[in-house]
C-alpha positions, -999 to +999 in steps of 0.1 A: +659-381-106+686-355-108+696-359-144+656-352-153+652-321-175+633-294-166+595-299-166+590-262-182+616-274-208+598-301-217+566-285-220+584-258-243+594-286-265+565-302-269+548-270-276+570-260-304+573-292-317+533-294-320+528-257-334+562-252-352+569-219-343+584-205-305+558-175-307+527-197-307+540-222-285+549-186-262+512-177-263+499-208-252+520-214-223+520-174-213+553-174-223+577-147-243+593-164-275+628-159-260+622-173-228+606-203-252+637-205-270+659-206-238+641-230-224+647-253-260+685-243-260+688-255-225+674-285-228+698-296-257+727-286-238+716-306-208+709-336-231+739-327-258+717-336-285+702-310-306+662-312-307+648-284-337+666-280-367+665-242-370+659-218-403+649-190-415+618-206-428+606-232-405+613-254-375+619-291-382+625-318-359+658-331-356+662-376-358+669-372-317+639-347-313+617-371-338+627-401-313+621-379-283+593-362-284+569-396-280+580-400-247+579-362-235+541-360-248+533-390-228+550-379-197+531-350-197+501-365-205+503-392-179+512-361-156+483-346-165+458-373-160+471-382-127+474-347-112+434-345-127+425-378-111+438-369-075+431-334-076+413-319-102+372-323-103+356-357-115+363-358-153+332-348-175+326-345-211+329-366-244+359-379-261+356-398-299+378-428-308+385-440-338+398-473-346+400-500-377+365-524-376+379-554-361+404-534-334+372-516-324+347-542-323+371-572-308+390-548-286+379-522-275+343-522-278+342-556-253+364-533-225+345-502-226+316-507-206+341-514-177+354-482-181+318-464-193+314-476-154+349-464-141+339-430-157+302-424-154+308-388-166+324-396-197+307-397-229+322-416-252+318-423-294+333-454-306+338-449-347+352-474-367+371-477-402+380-501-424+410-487-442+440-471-423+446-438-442+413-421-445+415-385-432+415-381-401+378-365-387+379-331-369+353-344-346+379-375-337+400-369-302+415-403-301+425-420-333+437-464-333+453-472-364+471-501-380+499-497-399+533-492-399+533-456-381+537-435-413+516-411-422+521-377-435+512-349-414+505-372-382+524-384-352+523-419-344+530-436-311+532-473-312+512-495-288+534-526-283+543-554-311+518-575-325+514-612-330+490-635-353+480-668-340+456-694-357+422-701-350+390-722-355+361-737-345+367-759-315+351-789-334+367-785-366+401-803-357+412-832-339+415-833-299+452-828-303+459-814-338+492-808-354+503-782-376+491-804-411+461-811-399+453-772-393+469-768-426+446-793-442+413-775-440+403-739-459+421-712-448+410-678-444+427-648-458+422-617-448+428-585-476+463-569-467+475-596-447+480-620-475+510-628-468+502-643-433+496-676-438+528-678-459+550-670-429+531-690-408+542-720-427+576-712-426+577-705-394+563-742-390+586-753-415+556-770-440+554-761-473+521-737-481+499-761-492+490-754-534+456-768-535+442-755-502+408-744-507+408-707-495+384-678-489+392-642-489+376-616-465+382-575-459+385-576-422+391-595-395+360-597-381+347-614-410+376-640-405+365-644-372+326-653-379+335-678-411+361-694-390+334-695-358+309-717-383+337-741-390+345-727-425+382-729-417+411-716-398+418-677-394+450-658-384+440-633-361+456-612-334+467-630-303+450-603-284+412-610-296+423-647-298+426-653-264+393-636-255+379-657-279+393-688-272+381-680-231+347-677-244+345-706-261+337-697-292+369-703-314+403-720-298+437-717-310+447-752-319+487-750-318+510-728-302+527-710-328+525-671-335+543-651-361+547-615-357+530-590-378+539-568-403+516-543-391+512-524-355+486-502-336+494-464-332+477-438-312+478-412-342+478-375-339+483-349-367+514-326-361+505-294-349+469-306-332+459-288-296+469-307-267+443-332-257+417-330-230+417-344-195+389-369-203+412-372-242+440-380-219+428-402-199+409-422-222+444-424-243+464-441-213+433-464-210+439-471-248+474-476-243+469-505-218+443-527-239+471-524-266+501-531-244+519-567-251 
């Protein structure tokens, strides 16, 4: 523990890094701006990295501070929301989350009321969005997105990698089907994932096969209901697979997966306020549904 920095660094950091400037991060921590930039300076001596590339016009984040400053904000956060859980008063109010359709519907929608129950005080709003970059909502305090953690303006923490696995209706193949006979009926593709199927069969080492019939869906959900009436085989996450496959109402015939070229992030935009204690701990709860 003795080569942990300062906690008052780290808030300092995180401050400027989520402002941009040492005077406004100063006034929210009831700090002056030198002791803010003292605080910076020492920290980046004690790591012997710089943090905050410095001009006369602006601060920027340096690669190292880029790659740090995930893991500060969720230190504090987690500090936060466990310092509120033991001490603080029960946690009230109403947080919004925003995720893509299927993430929200498959994955987190099925976990909530478990933690509706763990949090009777909390209100929550579940939104949901089919496409990735639309603006972020003022109203939103907890935004799911799937990408590949770039977007302009925003920080993005990654939740864990993310696999595809095949599925289908537990009728539609044999007792003990191989990788040809999956490939045999329709597949389903899903708009931006294209590609999926292709690397699935290369990762089986079988040609994708030319004259497959094939339908063509915008989200995953959709995937999952055509595949559920036997209209063919879906690659899905492995995540919502296994819940499905538990309940009976799809199974994943072979044990192959092939990782995505896509992720979930927690996303942020730069310079927003520091979440709430309900934002926070609704975030780490978040994290874990998400976690490999």
């Amino acid at each position: 523990m003795s080569h942990l920095p300062n906690l008052l660094w780290l808030r300092s950091f995180e401050a400027v890094s989520r402002l941009g400037s040492f005077t406004a991060a100063g006034d929210e921590l009831g700090l002056t701006q030198a002791a803010v930039s003292t605080h910076i300076r020492a920290l980046e001596t004690q790591l012997g990295h710089e943090l905050l590339a410095r001009s006369t016009r602006k601060l920027d984040l340096t690669e190292s501070g880029r790659a740090y400053l995930p893991a500060v904000r969720k230190a504090l956060q987690e500090l936060n929301q466990s310092t509120q859980a033991l001490f603080g008063k029960r946690l009230s109010g109403s947080v919004t989350i925003r995720a893509p359709i299927s993430s929200a519907a498959m994955i987190i929608a099925p976990a909530l009321p478990a933690f509706q129950e763990a949090n009777p005080h909390l209100t929550v709003r579940l939104l949901s969005a089919i496409w990735a970059d639309t603006a972020l909502d003022t109203d939103t305090q907890i935004e799911v997105r799937l990408g590949n953690g770039d977007w302009p303006g925003c920080v993005a923490e990654r939740l864990g990698t993310s696999h595809a696995v095949a599925v289908c209706h537990p009728d539609l193949l044999p007792e003990t089907p191989s990788v040809d006979d999956l490939l045999s009926k329709p597949l389903i593709h899903i708009l931006g994932f294209e590609n999926h199927w292709m690397r699935f069969c290369e990762a089986a080492a079988r040609p994708l096969p030319e004259d497959a019939h094939k339908i063509t869906v915008d989200t995953s959900l959709a995937a999952i209901e055509y595949a559920a009436a036997k209209g063919g085989t879906a690659l899905i996450l492995d995540k919502v697979a296994n819940r499905l496959q538990a309940d009976n109402r799809l199974t994943v015939p072979v044990a192959l997966k092939i990782p995505m070229d896509q992720s979930h992030y927690l996303v942020r935009r730069d310079k927003a306020p520091a979440p709430s204690a309900a934002a926070t701990l609704t975030e780490a709860w978040i994290r874990q549904l998400f976690a490999d």
